[in-house]
C-alpha positions in Angstrom: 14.3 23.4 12.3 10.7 22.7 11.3 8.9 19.6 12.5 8.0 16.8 10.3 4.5 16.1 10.4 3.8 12.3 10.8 2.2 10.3 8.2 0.2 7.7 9.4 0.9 4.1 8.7 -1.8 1.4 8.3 -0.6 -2.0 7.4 -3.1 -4.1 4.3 -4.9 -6.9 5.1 -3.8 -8.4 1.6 -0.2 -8.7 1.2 0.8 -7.5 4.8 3.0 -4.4 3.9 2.9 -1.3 6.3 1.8 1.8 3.3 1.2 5.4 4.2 -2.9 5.5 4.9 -3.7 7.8 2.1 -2.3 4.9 -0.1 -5.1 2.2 1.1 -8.9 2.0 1.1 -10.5 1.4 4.3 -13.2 -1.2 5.0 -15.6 -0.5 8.2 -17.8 -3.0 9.6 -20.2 -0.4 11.7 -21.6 -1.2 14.7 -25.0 -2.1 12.8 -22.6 -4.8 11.7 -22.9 -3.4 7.7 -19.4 -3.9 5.7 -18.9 -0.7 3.7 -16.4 0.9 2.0 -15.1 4.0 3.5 -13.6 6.6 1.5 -13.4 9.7 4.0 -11.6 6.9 6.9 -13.6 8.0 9.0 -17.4 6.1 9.7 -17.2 4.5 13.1 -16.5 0.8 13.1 -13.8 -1.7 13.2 -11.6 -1.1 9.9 -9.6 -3.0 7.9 -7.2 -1.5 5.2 -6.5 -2.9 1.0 -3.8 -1.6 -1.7 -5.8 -0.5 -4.4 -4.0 -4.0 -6.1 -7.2 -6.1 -7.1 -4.6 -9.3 -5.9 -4.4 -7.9 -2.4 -7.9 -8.0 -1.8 -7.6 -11.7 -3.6 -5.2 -12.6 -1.1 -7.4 -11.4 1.6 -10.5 -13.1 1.1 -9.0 -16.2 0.4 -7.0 -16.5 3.5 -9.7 -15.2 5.4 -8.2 -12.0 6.6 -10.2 -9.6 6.0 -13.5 -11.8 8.1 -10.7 -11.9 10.9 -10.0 -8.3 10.5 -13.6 -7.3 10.3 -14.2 -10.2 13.0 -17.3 -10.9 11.3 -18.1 -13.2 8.3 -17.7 -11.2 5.0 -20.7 -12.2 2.1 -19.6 -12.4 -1.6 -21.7 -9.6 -2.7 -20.0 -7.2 -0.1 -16.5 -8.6 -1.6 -17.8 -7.9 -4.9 -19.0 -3.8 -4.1 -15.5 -3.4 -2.7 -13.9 -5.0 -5.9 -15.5 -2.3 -7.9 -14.8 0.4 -5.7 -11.1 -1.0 -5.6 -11.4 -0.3 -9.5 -13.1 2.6 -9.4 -10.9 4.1 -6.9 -7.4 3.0 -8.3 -4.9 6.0 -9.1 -3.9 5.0 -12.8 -0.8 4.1 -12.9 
């Protein structure tokens, strides 16, 4: 019997639910403390994961999750490049 290959699991930082990783964009604070969007999952840094659902990154910022996350204050216009790439990213339903 073959193996099943594992998919990993990464929980969002907006509305809490445990997604395959693939499904979720990755946020990376590096360690020259920028917050970036990381599409390949793979910069070095402390990450935090979002559904592509503008509302979770809502949720997020506004309970303050994604500064604990990222343990490090988040500024508006970072909030705002990851919005966009949210959009520009989201698998059309």
């Amino acid at each position: 019997m073959p193996r099943r290959k594992k998919i990993p699991q990464r929980q969002c930082v907006g509305c809490r639910e445990m997604k395959p990783k693939k499904e979720l964009v990755r946020v990376v604070r590096t360690p020259a403390a920028e917050i970036l969007v990381d599409p390949t999952g793979k910069k070095s840094g402390r990450g935090a994961y979002i559904c592509f659902a503008e509302r979770c990154l809502n949720e997020a910022v506004k309970k303050k999750r994604l500064e604990r996350a990222l343990e490090q204050v988040v500024p508006e216009e970072v909030i705002e490049t990851i919005r966009e790439e949210l959009v520009r990213r989201c698998p059309k339903a």
